[in-house]
N, CA, C and O atoms as a Maestro MAE file, in Angstrom:
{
 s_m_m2io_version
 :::
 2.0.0
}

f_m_ct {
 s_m_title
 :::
 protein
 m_atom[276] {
  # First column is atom index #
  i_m_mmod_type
  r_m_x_coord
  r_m_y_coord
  r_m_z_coord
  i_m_residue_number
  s_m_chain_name
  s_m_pdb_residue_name
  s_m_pdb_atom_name
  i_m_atomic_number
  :::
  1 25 -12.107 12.759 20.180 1 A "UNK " " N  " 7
  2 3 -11.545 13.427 19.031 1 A "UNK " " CA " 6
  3 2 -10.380 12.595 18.491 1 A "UNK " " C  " 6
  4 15 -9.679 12.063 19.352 1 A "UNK " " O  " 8
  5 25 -10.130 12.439 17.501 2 A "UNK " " N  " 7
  6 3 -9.377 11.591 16.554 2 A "UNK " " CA " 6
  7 2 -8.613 12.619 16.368 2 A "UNK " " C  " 6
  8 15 -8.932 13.801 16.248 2 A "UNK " " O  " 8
  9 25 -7.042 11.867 16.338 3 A "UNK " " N  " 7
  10 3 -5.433 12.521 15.734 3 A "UNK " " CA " 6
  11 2 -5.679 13.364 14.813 3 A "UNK " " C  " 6
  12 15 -5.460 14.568 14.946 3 A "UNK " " O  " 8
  13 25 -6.336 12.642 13.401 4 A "UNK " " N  " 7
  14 3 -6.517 13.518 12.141 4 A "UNK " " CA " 6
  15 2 -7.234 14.532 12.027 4 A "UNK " " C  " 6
  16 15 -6.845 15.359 11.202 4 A "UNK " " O  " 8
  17 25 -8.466 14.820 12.767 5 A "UNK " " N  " 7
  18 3 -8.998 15.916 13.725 5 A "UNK " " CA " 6
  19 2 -8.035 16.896 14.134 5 A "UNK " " C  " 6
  20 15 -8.286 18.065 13.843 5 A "UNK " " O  " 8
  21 25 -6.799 16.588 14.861 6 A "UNK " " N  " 7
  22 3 -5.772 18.179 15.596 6 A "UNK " " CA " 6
  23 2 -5.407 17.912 14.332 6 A "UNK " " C  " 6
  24 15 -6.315 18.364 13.635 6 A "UNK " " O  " 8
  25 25 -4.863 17.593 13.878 7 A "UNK " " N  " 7
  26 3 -3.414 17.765 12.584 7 A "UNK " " CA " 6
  27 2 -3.684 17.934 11.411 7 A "UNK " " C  " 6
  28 15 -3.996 16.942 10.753 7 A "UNK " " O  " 8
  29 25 -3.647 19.327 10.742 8 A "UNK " " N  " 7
  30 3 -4.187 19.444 9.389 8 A "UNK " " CA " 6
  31 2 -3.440 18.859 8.376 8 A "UNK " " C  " 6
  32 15 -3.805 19.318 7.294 8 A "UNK " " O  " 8
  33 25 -2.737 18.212 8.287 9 A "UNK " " N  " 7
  34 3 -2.115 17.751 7.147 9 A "UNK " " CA " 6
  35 2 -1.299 16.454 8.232 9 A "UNK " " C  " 6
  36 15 -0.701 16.796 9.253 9 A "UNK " " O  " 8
  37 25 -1.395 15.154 7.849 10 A "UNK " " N  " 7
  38 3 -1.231 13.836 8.481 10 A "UNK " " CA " 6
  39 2 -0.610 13.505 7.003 10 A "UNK " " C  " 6
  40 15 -1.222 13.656 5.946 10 A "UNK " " O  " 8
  41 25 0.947 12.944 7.164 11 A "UNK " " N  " 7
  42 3 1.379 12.914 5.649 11 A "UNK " " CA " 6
  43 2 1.882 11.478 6.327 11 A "UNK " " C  " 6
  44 15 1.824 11.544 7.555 11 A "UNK " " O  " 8
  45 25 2.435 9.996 5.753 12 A "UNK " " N  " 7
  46 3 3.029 8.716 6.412 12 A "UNK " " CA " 6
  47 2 3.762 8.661 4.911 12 A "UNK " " C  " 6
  48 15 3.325 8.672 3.760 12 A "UNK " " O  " 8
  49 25 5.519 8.574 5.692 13 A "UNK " " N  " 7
  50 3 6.576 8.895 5.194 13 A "UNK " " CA " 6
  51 2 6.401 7.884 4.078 13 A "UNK " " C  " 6
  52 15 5.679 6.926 4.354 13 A "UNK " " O  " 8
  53 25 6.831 7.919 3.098 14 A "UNK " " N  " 7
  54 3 7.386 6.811 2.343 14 A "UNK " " CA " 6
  55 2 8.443 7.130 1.450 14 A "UNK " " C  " 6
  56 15 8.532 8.238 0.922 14 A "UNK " " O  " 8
  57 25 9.527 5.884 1.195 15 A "UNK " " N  " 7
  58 3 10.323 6.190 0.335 15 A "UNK " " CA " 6
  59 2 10.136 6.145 -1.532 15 A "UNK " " C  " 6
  60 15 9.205 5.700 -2.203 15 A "UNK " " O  " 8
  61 25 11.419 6.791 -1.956 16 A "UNK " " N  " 7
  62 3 10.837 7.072 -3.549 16 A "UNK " " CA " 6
  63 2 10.878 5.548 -3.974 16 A "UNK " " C  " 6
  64 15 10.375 5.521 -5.098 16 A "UNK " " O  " 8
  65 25 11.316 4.008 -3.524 17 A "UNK " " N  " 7
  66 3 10.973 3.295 -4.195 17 A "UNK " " CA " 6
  67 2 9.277 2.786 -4.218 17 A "UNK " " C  " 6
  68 15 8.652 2.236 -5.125 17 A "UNK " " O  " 8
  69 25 8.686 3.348 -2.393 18 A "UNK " " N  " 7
  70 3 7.603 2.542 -2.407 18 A "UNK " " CA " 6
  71 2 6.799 3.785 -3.279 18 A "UNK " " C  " 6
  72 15 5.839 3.425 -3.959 18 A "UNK " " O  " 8
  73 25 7.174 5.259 -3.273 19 A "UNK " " N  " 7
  74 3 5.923 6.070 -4.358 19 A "UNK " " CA " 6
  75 2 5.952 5.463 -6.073 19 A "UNK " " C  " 6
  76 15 4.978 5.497 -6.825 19 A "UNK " " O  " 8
  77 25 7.233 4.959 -6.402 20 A "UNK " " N  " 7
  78 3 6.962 4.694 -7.940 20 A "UNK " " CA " 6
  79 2 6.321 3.041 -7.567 20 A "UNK " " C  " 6
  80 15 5.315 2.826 -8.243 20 A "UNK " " O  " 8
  81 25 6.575 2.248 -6.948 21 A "UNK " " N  " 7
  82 3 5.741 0.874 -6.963 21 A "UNK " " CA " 6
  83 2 3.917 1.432 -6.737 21 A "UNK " " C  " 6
  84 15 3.045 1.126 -7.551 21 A "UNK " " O  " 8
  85 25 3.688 2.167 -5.639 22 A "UNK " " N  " 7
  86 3 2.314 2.896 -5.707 22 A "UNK " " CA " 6
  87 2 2.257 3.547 -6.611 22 A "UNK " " C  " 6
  88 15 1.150 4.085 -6.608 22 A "UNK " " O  " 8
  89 25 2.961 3.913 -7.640 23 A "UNK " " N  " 7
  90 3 1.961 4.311 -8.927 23 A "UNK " " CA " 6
  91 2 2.118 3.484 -9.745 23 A "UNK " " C  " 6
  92 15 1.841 3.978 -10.838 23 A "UNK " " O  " 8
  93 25 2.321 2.790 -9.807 24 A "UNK " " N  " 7
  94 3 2.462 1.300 -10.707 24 A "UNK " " CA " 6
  95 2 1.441 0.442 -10.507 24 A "UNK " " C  " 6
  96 15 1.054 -0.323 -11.390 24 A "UNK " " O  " 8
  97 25 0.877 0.509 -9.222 25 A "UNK " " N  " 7
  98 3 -0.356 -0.453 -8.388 25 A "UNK " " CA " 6
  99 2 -1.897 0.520 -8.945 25 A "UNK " " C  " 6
  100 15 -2.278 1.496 -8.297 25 A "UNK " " O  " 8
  101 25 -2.391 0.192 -9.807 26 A "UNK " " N  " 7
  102 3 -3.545 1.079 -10.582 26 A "UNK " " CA " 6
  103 2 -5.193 -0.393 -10.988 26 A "UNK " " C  " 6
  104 15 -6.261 -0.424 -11.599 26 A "UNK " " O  " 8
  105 25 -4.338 -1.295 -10.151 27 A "UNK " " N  " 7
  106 3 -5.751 -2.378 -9.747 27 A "UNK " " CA " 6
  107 2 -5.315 -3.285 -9.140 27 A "UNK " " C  " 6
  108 15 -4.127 -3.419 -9.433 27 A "UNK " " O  " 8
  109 25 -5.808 -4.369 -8.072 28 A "UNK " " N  " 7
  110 3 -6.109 -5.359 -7.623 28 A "UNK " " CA " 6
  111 2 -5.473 -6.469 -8.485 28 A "UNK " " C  " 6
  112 15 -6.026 -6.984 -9.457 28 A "UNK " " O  " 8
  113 25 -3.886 -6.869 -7.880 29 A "UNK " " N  " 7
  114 3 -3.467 -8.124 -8.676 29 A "UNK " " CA " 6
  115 2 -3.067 -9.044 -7.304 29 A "UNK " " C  " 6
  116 15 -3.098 -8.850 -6.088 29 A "UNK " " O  " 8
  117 25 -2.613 -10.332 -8.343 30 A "UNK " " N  " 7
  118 3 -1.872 -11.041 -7.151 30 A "UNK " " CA " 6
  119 2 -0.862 -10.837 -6.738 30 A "UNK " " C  " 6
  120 15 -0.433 -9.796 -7.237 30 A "UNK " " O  " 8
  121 25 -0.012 -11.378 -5.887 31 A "UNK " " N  " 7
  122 3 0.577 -11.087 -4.897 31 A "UNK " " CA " 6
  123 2 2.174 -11.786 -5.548 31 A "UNK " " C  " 6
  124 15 3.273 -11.606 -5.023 31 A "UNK " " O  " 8
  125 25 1.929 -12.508 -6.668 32 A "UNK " " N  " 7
  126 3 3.108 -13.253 -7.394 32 A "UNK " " CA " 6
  127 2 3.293 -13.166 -8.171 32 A "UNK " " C  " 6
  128 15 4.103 -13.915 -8.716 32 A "UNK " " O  " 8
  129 25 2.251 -11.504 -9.238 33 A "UNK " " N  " 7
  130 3 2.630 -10.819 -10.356 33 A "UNK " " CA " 6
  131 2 4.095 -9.966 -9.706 33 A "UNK " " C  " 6
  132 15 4.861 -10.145 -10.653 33 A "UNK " " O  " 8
  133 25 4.689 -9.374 -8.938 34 A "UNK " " N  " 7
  134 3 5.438 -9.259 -8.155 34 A "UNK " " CA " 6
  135 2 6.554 -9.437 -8.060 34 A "UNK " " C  " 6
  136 15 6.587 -10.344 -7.229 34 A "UNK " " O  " 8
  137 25 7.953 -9.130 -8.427 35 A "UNK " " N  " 7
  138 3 9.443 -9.503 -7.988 35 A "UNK " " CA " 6
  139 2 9.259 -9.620 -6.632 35 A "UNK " " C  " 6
  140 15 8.396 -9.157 -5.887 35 A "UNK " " O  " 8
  141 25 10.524 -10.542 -6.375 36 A "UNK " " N  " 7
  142 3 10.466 -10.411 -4.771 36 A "UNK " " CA " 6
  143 2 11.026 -9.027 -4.269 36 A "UNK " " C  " 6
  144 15 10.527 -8.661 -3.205 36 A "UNK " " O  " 8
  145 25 11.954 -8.192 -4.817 37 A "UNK " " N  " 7
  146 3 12.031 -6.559 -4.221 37 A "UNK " " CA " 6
  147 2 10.906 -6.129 -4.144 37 A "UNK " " C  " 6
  148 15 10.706 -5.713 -3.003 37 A "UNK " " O  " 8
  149 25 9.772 -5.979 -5.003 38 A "UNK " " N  " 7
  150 3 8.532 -5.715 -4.614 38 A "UNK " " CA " 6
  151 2 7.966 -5.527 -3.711 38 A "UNK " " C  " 6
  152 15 7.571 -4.548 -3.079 38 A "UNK " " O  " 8
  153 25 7.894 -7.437 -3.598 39 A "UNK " " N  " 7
  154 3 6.703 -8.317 -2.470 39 A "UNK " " CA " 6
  155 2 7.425 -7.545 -1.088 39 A "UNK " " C  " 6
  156 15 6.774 -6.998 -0.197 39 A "UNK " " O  " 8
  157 25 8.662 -7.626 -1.133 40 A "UNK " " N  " 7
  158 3 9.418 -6.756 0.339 40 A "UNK " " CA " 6
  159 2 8.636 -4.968 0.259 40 A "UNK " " C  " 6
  160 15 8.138 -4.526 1.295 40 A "UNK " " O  " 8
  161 25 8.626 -4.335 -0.691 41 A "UNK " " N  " 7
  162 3 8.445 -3.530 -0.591 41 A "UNK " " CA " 6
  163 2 6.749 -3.402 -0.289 41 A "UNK " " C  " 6
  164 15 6.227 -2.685 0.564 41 A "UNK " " O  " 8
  165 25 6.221 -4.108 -1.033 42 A "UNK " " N  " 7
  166 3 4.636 -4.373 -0.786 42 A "UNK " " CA " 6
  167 2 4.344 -4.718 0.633 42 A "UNK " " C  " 6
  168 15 3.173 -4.610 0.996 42 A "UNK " " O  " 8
  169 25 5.672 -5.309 1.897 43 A "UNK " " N  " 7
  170 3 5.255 -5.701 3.031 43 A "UNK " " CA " 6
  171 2 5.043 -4.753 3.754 43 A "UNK " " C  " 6
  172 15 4.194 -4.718 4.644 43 A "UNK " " O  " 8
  173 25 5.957 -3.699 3.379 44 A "UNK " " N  " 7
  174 3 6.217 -2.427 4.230 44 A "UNK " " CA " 6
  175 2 4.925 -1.269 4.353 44 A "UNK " " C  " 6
  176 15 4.663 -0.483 5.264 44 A "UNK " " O  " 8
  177 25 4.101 -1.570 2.764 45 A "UNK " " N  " 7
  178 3 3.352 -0.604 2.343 45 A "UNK " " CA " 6
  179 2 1.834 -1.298 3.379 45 A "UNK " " C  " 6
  180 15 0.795 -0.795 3.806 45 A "UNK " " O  " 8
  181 25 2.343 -2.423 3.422 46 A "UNK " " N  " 7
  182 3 1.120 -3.206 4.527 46 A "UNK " " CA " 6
  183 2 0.989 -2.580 5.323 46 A "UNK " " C  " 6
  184 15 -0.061 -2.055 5.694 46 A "UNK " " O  " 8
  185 25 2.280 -2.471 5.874 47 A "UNK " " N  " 7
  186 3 2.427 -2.225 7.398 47 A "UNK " " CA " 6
  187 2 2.200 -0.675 8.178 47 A "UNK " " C  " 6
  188 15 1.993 -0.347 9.347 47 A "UNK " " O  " 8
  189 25 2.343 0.019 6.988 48 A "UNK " " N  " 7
  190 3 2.132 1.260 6.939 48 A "UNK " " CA " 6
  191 2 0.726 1.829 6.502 48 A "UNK " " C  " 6
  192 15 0.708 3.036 6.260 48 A "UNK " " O  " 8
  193 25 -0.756 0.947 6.332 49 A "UNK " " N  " 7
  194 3 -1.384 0.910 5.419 49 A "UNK " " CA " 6
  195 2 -1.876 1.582 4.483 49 A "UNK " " C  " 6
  196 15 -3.072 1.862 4.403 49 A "UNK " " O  " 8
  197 25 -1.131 1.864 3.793 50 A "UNK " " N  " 7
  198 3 -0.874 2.053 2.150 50 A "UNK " " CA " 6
  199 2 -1.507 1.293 1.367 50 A "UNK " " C  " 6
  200 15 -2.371 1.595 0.544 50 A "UNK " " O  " 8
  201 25 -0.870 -0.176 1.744 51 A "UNK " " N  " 7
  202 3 -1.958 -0.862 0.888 51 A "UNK " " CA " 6
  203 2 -2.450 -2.303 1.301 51 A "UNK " " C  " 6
  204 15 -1.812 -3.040 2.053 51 A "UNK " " O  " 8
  205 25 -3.526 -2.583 0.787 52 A "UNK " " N  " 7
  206 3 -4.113 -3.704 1.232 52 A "UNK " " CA " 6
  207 2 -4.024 -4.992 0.690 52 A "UNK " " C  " 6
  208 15 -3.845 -5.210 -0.508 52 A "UNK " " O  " 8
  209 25 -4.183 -6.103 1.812 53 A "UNK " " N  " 7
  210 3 -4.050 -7.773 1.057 53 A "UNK " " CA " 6
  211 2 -5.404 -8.325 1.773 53 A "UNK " " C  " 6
  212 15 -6.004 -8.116 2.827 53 A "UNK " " O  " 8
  213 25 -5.580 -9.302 0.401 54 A "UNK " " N  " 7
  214 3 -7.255 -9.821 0.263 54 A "UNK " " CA " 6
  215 2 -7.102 -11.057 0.032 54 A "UNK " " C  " 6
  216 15 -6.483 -11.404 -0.974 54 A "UNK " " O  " 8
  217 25 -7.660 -12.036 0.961 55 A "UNK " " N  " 7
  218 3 -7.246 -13.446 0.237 55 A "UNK " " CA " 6
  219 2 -8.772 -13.374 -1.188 55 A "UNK " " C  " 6
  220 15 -9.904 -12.894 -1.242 55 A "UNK " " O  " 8
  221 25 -7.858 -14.170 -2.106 56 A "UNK " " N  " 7
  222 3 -9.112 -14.244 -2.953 56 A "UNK " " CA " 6
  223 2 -8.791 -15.826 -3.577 56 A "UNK " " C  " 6
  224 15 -7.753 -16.065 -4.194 56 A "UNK " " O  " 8
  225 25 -9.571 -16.588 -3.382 57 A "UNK " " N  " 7
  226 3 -9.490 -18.053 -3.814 57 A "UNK " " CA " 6
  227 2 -8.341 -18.530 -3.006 57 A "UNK " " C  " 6
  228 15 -8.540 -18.316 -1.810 57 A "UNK " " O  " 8
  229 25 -7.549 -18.929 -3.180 58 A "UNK " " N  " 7
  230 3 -6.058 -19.836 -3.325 58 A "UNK " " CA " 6
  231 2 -4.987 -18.449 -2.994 58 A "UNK " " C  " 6
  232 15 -4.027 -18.652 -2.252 58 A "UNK " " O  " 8
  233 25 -5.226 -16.939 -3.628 59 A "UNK " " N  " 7
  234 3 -3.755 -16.696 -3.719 59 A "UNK " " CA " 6
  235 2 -4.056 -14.902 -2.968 59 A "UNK " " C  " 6
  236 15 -5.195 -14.546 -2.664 59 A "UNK " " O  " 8
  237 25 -3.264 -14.311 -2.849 60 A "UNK " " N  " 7
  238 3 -3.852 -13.118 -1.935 60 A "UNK " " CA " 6
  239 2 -3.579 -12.316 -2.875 60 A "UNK " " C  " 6
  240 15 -2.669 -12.515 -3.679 60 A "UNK " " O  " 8
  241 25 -4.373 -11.269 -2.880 61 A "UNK " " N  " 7
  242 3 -4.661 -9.914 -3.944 61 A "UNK " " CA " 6
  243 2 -4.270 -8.952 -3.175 61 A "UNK " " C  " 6
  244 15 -4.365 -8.968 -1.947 61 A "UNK " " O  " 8
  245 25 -3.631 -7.714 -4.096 62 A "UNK " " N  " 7
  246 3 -2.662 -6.437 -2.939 62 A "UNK " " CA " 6
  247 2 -3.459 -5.758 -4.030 62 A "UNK " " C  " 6
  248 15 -3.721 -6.253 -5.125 62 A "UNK " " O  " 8
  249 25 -3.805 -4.587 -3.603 63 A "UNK " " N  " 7
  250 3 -4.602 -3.131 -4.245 63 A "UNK " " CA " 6
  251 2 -3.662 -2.239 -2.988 63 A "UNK " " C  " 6
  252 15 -3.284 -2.679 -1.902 63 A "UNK " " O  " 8
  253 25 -3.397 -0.495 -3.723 64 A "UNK " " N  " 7
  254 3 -3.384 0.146 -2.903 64 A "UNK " " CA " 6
  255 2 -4.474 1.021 -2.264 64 A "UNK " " C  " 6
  256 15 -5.602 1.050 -2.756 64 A "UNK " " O  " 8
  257 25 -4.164 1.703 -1.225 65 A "UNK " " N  " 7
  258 3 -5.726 2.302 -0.508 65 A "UNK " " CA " 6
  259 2 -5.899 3.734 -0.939 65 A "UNK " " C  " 6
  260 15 -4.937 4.483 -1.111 65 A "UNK " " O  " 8
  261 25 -6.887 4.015 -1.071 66 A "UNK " " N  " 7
  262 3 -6.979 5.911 -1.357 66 A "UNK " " CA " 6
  263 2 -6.440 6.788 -0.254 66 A "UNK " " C  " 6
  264 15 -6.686 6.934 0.943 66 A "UNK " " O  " 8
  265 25 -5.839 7.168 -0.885 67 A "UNK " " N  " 7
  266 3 -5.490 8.640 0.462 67 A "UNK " " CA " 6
  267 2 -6.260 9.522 0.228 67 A "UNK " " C  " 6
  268 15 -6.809 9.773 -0.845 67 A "UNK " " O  " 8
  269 25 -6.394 10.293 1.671 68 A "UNK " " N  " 7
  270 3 -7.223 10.766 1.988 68 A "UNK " " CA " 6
  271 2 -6.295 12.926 1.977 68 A "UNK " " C  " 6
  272 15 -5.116 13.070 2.303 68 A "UNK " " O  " 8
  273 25 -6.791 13.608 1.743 69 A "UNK " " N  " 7
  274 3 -5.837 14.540 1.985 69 A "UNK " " CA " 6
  275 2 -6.714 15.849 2.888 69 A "UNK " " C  " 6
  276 15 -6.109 16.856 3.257 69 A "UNK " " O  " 8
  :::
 }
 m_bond[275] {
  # First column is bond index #
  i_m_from
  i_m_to
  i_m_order
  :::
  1 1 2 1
  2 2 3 1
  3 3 4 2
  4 3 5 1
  5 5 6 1
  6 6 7 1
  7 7 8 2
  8 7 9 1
  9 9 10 1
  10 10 11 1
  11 11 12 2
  12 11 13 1
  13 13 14 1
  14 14 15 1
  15 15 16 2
  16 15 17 1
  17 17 18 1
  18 18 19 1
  19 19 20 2
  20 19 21 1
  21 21 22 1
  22 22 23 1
  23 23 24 2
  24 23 25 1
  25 25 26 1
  26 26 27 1
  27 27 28 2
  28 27 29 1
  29 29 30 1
  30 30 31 1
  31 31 32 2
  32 31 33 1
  33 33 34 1
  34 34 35 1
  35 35 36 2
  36 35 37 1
  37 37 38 1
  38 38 39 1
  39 39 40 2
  40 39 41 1
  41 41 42 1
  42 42 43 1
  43 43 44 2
  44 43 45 1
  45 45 46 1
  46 46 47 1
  47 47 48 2
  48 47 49 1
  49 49 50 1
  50 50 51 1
  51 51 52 2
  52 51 53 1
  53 53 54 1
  54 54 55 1
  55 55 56 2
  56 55 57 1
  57 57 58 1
  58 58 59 1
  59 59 60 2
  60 59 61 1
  61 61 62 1
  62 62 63 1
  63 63 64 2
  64 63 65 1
  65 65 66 1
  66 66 67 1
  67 67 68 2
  68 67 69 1
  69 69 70 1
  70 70 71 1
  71 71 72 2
  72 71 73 1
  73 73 74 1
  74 74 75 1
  75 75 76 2
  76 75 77 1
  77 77 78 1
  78 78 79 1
  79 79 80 2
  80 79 81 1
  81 81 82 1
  82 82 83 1
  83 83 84 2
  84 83 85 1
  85 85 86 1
  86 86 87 1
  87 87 88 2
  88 87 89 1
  89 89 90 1
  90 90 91 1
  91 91 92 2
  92 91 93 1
  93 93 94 1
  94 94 95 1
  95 95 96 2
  96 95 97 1
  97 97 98 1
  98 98 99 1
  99 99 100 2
  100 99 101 1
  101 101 102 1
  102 102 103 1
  103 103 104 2
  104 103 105 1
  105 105 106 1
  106 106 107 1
  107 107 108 2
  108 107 109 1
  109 109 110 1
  110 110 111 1
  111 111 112 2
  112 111 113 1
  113 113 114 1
  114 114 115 1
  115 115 116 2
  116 115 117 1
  117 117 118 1
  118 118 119 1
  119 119 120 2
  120 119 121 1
  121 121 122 1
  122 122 123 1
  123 123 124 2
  124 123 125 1
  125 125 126 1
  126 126 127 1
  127 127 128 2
  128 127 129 1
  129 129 130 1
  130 130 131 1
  131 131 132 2
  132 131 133 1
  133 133 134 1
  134 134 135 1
  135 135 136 2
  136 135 137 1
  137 137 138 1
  138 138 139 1
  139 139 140 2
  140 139 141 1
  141 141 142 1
  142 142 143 1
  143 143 144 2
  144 143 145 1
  145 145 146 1
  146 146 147 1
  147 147 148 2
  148 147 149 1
  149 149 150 1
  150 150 151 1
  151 151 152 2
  152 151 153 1
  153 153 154 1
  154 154 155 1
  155 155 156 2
  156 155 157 1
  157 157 158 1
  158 158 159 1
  159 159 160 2
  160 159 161 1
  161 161 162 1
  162 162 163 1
  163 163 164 2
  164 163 165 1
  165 165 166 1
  166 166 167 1
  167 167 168 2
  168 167 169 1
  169 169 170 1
  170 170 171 1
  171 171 172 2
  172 171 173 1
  173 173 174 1
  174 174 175 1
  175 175 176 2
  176 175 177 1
  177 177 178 1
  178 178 179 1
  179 179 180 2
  180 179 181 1
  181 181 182 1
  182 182 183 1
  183 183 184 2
  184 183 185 1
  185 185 186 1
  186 186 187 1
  187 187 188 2
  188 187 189 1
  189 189 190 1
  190 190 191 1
  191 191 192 2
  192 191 193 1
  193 193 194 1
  194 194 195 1
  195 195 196 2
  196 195 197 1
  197 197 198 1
  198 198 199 1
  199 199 200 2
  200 199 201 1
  201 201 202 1
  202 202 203 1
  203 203 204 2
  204 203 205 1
  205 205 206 1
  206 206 207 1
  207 207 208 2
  208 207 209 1
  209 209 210 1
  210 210 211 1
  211 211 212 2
  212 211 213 1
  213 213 214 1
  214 214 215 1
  215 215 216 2
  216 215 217 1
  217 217 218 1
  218 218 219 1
  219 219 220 2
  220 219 221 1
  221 221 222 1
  222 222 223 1
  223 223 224 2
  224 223 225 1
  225 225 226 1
  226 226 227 1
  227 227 228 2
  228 227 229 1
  229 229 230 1
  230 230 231 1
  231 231 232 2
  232 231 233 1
  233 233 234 1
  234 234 235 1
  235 235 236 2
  236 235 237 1
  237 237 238 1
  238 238 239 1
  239 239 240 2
  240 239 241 1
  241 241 242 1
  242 242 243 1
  243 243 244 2
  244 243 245 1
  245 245 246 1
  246 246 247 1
  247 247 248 2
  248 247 249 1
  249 249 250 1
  250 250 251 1
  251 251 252 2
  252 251 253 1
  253 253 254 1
  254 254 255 1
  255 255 256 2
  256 255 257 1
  257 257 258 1
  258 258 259 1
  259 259 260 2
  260 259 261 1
  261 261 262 1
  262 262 263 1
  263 263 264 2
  264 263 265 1
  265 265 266 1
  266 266 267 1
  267 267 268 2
  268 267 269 1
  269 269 270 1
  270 270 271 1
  271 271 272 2
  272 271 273 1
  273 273 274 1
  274 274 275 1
  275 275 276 2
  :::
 }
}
């Protein structure tokens, strides 16, 4: 049995800068359309996975992931 299975509501904290950068993220760009406050903030959203990095050619692509509720 899987965590999300016992726990009806599984929420992963985030702060109000990374919710307005996730609604700002509405397709698949590169990774150097990006300020560097961003790209920091984009590391965190990695790490937390929120959102995803794709190498694509030469340069890596960040999309965020669907939540699930």
């Amino acid at each position: 049995m899987k965590i999300n299975e016992l726990l009806n509501s599984f929420k992963i904290y985030t702060t109000n800068e990374e919710d307005a950068l996730l609604e700002k993220m509405e397709r698949m760009l590169p990774i150097e359309y990006y300020n560097e406050r961003e790209k920091v903030v984009i590391e965190n959203l990695i790490r937390k996975s929120l959102v995803s990095k794709v190498k694509r050619n030469n340069s890596y692509m960040v999309i965020k992931n669907e939540r699930t509720s």
